[in-house]
C-alpha positions as CSV (number, residue, x, y, z in Angstrom):
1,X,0.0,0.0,0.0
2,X,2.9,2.4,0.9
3,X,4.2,1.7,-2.3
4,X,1.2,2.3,-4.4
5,X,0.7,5.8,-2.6
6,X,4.3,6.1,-3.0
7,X,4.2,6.0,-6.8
8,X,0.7,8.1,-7.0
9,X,2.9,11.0,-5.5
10,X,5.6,10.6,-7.6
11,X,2.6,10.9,-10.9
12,X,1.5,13.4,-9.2
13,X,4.4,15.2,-8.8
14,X,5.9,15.0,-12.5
15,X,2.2,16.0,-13.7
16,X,2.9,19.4,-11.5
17,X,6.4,19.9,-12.9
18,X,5.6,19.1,-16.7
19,X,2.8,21.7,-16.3
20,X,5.1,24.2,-14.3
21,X,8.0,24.1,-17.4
22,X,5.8,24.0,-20.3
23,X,4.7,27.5,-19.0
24,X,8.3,28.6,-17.8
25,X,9.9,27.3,-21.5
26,X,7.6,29.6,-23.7
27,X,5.6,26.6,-25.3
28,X,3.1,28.6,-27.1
29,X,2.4,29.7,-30.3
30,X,4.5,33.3,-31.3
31,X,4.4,34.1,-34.5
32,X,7.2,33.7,-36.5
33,X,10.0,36.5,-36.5
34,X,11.0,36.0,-40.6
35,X,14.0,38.3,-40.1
36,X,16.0,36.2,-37.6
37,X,15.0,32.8,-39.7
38,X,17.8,31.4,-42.2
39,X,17.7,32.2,-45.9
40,X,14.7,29.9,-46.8
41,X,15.6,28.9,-50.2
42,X,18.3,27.0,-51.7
43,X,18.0,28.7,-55.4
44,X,18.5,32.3,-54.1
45,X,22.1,31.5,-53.7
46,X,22.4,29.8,-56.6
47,X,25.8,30.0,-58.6
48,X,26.2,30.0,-62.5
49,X,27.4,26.9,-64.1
50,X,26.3,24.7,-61.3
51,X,23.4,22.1,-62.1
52,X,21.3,22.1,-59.4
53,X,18.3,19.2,-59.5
């Protein structure tokens, strides 16, 4: 029985701290900043006389 209540606390517990850090660690939806994203295509830095496929 000790154990049983032992583990229940220990669910109980993580349940708590998963809740607590999703709302520390910014887990929402931001939109997207475009200016601090890489270059998003490969083409726009495309050299002459390379093939690319």
């Amino acid at each position: 029985m000790i154990l049983l209540i032992a583990l229940l606390a220990l669910a109980i517990w993580a349940i708590v701290a998963t809740v607590i850090e999703l709302r520390h660690d910014g887990h929402r939806r931001v939109p997207t900043d475009w200016t601090r994203v890489a270059e998003r295509d490969a083409l726009d830095r495309a050299e002459t006389g390379h093939v690319y496929r």
